[in-house]
One Martini backbone bead per residue (centre of mass of N, CA, C, O) as a GRO file, in nm:
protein
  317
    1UNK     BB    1  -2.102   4.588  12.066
    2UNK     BB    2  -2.174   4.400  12.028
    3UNK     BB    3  -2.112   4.419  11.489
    4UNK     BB    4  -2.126   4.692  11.619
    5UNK     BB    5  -1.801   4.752  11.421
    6UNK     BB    6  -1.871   4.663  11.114
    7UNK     BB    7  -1.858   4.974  11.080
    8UNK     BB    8  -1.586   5.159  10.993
    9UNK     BB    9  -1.798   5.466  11.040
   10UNK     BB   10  -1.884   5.334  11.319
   11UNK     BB   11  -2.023   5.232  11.625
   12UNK     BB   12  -2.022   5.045  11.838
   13UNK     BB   13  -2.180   4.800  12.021
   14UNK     BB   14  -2.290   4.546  11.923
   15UNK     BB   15  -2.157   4.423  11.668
   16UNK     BB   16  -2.431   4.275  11.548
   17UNK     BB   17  -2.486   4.473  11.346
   18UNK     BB   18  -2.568   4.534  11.032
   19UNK     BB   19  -2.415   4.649  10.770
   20UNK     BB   20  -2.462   4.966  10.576
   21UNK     BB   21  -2.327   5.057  10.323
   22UNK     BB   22  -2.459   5.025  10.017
   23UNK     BB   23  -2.663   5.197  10.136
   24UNK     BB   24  -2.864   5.475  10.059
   25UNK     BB   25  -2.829   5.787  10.181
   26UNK     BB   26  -3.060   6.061  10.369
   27UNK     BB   27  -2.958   6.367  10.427
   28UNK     BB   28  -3.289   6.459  10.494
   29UNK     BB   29  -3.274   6.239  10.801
   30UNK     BB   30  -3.102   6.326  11.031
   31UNK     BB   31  -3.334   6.326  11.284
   32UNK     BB   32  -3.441   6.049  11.233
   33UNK     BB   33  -3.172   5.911  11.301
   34UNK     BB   34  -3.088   6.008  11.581
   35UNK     BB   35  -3.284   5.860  11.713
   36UNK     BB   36  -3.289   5.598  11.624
   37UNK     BB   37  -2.982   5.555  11.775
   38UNK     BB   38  -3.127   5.636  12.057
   39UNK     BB   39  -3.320   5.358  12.058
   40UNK     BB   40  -3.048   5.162  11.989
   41UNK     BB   41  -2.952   5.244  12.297
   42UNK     BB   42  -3.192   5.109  12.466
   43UNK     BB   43  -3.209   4.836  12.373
   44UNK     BB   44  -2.894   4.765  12.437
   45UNK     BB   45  -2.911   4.824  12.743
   46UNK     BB   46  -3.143   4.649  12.808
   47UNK     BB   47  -3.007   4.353  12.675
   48UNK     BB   48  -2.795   4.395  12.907
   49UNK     BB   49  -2.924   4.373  13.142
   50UNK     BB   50  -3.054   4.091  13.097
   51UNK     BB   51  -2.819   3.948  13.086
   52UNK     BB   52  -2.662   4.008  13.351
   53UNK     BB   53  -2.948   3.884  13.504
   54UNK     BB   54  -2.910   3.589  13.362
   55UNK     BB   55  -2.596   3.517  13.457
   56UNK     BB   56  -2.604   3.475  13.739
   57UNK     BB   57  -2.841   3.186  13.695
   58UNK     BB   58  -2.730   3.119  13.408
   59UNK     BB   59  -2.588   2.970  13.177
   60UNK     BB   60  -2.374   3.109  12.906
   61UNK     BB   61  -2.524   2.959  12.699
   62UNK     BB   62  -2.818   3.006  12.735
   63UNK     BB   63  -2.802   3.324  12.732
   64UNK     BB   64  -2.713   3.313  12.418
   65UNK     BB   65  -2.901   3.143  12.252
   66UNK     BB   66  -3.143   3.253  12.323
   67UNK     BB   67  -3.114   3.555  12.209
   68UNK     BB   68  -3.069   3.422  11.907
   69UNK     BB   69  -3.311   3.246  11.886
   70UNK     BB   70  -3.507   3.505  11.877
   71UNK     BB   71  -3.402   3.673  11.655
   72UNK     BB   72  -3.441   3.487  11.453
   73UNK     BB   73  -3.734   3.400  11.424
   74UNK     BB   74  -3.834   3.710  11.407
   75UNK     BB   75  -3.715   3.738  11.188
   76UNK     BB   76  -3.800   3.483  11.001
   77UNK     BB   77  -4.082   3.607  11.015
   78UNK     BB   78  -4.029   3.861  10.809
   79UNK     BB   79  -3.838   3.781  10.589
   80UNK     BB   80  -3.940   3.534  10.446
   81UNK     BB   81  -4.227   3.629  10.342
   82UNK     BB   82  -4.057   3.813  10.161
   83UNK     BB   83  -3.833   3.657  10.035
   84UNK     BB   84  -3.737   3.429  10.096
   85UNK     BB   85  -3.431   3.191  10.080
   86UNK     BB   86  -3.311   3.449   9.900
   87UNK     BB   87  -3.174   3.595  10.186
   88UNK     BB   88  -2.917   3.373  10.162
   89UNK     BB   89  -2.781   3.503   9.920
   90UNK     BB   90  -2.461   3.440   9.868
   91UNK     BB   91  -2.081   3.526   9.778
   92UNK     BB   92  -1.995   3.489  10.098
   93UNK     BB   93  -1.995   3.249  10.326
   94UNK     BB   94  -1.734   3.234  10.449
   95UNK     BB   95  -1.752   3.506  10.594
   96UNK     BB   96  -2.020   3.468  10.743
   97UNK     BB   97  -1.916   3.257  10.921
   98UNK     BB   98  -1.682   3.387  11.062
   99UNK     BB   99  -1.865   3.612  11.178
  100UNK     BB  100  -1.994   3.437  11.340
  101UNK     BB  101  -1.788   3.328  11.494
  102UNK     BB  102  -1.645   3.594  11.591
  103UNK     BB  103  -1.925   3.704  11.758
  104UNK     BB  104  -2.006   3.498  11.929
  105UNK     BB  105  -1.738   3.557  12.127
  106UNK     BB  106  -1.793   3.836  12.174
  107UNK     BB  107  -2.050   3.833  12.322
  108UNK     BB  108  -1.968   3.627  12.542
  109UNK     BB  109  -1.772   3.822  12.660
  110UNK     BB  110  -1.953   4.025  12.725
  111UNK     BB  111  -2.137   3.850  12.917
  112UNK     BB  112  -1.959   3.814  13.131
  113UNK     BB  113  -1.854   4.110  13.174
  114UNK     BB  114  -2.137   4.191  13.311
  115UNK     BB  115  -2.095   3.927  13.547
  116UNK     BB  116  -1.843   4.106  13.684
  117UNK     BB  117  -1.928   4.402  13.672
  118UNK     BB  118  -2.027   4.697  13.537
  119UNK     BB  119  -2.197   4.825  13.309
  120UNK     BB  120  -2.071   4.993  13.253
  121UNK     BB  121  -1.772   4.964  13.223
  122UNK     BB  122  -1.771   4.763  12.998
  123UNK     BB  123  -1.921   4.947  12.766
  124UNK     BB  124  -1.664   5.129  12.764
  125UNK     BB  125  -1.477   4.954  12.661
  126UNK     BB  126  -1.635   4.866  12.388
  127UNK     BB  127  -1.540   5.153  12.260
  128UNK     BB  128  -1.264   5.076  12.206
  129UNK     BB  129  -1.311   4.905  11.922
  130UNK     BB  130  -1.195   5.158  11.692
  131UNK     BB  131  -0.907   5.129  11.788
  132UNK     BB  132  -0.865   4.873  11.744
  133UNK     BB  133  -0.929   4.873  11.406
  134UNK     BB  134  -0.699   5.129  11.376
  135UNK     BB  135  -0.464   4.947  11.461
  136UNK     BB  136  -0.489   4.708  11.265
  137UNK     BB  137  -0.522   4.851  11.004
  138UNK     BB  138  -0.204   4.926  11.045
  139UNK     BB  139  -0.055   4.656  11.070
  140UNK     BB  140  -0.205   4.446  10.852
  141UNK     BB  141  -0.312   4.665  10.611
  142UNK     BB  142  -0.134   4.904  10.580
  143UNK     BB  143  -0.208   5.161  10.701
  144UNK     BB  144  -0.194   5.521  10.729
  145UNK     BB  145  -0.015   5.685  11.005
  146UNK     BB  146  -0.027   5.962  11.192
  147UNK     BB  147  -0.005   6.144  11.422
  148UNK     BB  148  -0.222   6.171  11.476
  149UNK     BB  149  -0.380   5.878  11.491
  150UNK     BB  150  -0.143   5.795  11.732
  151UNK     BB  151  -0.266   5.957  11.932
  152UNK     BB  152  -0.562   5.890  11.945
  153UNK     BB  153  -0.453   5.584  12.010
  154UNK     BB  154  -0.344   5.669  12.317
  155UNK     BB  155  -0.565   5.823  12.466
  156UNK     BB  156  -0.775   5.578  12.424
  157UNK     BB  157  -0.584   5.371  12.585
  158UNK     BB  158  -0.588   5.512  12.829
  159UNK     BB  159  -0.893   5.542  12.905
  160UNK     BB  160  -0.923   5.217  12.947
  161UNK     BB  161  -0.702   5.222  13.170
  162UNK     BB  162  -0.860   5.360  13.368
  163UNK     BB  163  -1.128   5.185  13.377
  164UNK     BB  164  -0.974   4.911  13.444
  165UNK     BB  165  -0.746   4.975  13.699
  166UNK     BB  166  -0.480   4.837  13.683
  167UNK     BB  167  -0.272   4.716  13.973
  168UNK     BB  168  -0.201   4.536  14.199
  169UNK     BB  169  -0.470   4.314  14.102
  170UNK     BB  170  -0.534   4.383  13.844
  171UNK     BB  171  -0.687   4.262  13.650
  172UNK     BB  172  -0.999   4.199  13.592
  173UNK     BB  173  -1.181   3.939  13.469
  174UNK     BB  174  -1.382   4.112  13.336
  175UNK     BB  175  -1.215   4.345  13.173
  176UNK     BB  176  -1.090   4.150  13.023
  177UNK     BB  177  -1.346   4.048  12.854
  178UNK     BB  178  -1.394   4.306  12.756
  179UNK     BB  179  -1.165   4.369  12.602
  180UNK     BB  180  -1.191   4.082  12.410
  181UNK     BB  181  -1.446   4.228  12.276
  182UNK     BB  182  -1.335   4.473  12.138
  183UNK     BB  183  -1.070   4.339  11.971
  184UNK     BB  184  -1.297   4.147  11.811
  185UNK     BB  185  -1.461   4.421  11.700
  186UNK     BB  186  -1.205   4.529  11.548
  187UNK     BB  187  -1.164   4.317  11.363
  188UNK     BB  188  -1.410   4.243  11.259
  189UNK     BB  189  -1.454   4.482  11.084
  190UNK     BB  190  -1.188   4.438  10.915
  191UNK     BB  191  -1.298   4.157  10.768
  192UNK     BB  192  -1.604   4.300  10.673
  193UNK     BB  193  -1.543   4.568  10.476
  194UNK     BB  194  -1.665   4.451  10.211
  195UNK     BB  195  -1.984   4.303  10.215
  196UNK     BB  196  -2.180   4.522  10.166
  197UNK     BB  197  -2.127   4.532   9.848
  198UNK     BB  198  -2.296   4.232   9.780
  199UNK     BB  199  -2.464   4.289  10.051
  200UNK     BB  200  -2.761   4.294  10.196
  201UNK     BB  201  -2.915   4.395  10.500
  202UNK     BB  202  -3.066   4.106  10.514
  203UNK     BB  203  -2.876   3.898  10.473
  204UNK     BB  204  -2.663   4.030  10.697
  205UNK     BB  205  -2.877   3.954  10.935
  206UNK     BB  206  -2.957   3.648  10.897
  207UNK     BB  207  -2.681   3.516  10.901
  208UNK     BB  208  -2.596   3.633  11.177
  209UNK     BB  209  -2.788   3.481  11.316
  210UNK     BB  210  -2.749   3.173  11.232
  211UNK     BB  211  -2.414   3.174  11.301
  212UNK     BB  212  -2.462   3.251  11.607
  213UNK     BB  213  -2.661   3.045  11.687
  214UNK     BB  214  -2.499   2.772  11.591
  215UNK     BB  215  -2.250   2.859  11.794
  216UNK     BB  216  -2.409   2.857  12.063
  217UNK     BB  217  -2.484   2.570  12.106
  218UNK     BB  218  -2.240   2.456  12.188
  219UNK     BB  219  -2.247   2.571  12.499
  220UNK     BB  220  -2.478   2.397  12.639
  221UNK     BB  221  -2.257   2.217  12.726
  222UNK     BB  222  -2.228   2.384  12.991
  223UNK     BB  223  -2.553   2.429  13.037
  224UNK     BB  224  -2.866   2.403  13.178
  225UNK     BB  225  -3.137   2.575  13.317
  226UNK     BB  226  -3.455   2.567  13.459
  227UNK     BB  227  -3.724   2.789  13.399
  228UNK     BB  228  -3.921   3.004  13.463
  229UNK     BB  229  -4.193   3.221  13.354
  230UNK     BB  230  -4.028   3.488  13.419
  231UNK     BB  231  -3.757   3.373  13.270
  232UNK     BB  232  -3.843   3.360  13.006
  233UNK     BB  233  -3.929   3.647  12.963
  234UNK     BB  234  -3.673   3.710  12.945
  235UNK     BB  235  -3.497   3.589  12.716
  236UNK     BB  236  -3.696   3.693  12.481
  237UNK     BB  237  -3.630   3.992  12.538
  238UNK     BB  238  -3.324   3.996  12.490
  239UNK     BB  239  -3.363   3.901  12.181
  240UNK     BB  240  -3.576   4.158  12.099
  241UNK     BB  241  -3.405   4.406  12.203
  242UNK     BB  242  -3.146   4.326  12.006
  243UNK     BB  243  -3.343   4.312  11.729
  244UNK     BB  244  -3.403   4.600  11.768
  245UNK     BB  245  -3.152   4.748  11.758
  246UNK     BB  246  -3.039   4.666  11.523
  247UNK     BB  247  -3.263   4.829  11.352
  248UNK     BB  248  -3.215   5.104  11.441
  249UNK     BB  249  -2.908   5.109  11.344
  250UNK     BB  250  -2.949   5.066  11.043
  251UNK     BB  251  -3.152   5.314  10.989
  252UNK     BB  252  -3.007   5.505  11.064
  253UNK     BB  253  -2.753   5.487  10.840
  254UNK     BB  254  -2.984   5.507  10.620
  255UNK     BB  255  -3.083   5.816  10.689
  256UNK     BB  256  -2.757   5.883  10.792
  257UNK     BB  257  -2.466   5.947  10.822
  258UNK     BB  258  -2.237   5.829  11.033
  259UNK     BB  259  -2.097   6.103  11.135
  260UNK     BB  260  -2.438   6.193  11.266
  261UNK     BB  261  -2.518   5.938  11.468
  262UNK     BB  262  -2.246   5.781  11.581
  263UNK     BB  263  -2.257   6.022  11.844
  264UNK     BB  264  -2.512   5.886  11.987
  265UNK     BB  265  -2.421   5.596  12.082
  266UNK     BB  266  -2.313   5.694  12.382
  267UNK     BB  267  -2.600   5.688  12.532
  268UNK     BB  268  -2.575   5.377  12.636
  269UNK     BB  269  -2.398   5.469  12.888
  270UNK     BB  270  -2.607   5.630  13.054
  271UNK     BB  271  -2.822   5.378  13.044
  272UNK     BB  272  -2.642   5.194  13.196
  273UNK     BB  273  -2.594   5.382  13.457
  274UNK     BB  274  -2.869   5.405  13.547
  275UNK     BB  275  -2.953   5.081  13.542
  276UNK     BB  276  -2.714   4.996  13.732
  277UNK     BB  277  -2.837   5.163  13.996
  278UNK     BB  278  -3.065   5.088  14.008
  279UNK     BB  279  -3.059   4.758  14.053
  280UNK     BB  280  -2.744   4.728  14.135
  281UNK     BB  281  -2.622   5.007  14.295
  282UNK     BB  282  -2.381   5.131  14.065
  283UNK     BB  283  -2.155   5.342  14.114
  284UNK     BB  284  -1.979   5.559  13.950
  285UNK     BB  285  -1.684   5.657  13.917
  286UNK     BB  286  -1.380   5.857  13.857
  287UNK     BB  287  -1.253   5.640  13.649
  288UNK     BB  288  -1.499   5.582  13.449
  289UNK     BB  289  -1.565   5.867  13.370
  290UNK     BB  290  -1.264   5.997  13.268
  291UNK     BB  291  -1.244   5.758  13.092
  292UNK     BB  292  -1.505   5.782  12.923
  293UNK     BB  293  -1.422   6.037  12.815
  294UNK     BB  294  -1.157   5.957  12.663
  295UNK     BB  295  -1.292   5.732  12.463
  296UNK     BB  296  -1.507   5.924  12.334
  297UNK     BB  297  -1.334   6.138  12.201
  298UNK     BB  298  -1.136   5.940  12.061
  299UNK     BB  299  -1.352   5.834  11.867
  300UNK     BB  300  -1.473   6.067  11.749
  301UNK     BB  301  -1.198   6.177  11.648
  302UNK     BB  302  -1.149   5.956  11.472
  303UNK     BB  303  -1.393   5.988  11.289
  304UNK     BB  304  -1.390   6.238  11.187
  305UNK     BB  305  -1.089   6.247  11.045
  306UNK     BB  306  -1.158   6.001  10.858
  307UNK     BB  307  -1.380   6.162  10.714
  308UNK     BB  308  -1.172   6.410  10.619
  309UNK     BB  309  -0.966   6.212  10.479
  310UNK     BB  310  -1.160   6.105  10.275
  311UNK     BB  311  -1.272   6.334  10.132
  312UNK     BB  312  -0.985   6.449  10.037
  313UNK     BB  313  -0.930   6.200   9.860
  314UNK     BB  314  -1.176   6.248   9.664
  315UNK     BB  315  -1.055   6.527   9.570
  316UNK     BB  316  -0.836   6.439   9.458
  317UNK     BB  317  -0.956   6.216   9.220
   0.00000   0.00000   0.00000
């Protein structure tokens, strides 16, 4: 997720998507972002499992800088010769630079826990994103938590742990990994909480994909490795699957209020169960749907909270 939770108000995915708090929605366009959310869930599902399926057999730089590098060039193909260079202006470089940074990880992380664990599994985790997100903004931003809020998110690391399963032999790996891909995609939602406000949804998605690619260059020297041209068009597709995404996440936010699309991102844990099956034959546990189920009620109820705290503070001035 993939900042799939860039934005506090909607649900991290790969938090990839670039934030759009600026941008003013439409809200009698409910239905047609509700889609839009839907298509960006199964982009998403996609990319993780192509993700998953080149992590096996090429090294873990090979296979992020390539997903960057070609979301990057096909923006750079849109968006260039509309915007021109100016698409790059902006008032908070180093923020952008950080989020950059940020992501990098994030992603790293991400993909790693898919090639050690099962799909829907990583990304239940990933899930618990927004609880890691208001978590961080009450301790360090000192924001206030009510006994509801501490419920909520009580139970949603309850789901989690139960998700991650661990006992004698402790947390898996992969699930480590899931875990840190989670509280950075946290982290970074409150780092960024602002950024939306003085930058364009194009700014802030060339800045994103240009200091991801940046970043992800480093991994190449932990190994390339010779790919056929099978496996060029599965890197390929991984990037644009992953920027087709981004696209529709971003759409559906400015189509509709984040209240109303962003419990529909949940349909990704769907396709990746789905996906997980038929590829690798990974049977879901009662484990991880009773946590994914825990996981999900306790975001959707998070979200809903925190939505009807802000009106009533609004009412309230």
């Amino acid at each position: 997720m993939n900042d799939t939770a860039a934005q506090t108000s909607s649900l991290p995915g790969q938090a990839e998507p670039a934030p759009t708090a600026a941008v003013a929605r439409n809200e009698g366009n409910v239905p047609l972002g509700i889609i839009c959310m839907i298509l960006a869930t199964v982009a998403f599902a996609a990319t993780h499992a192509v993700s998953k399926w080149l992590i096996a057999n090429y090294p873990i730089g090979q296979v992020m800088f390539s997903r960057s590098l070609v979301g990057l060039v096909v923006a750079g193909a849109i968006l260039l010769p509309i915007h021109g260079f100016g698409v790059y202006g902006t008032k908070q470089p180093q923020n952008h630079i950080m989020r950059g940074l940020s992501q990098s990880l994030s992603q790293t992380f991400s993909v790693l826990a898919f090639g050690l664990m099962p799909l829907a599994g990583a990304i239940a985790i990933n899930f618990s994103a927004p609880l890691w997100s208001a978590l961080v903004a009450i301790v360090f931003l000192k924001e206030k938590a009510g006994l509801v809020r501490w419920l909520v998110l009580l139970c949603g690391f309850t789901g989690v742990l139960i998700v991650t399963n661990p006992g004698a032999d402790t947390l898996t790996l992969g699930a480590i990994f899931a875990l840190l891909n989670a509280i950075m995609l946290g982290t970074v939602t409150v780092a960024v909480r602002g950024m939306a406000s003085t930058e364009s949804p194009q700014t802030l998605l060339i800045w994103q994909l240009t200091t991801v690619t940046f970043f992800h260059a480093f991994l190449l020297f932990f190994g390339v490795k010779w790919a056929p041209p099978q496996d060029l068009a599965l890197f390929a597709l991984g990037g644009i699957t992953n920027l087709i995404g981004q696209y529709f996440w971003t759409k559906a936010l400015v189509l509709a209020p984040a209240t109303a699309v962003s419990p529909f991102f949940y349909f990704m844990l769907v396709w990746a169960t789905v996906i997980g099956y038929l590829v690798w034959g990974e049977v879901p546990t009662s484990g991880l749907l009773a946590g994914s189920a825990i996981v999900i009620a306790s975001g959707l109820f998070l979200l809903w909270h925190e939505a009807r705290r802000r009106r009533r503070a609004k009412a309230t001035a």
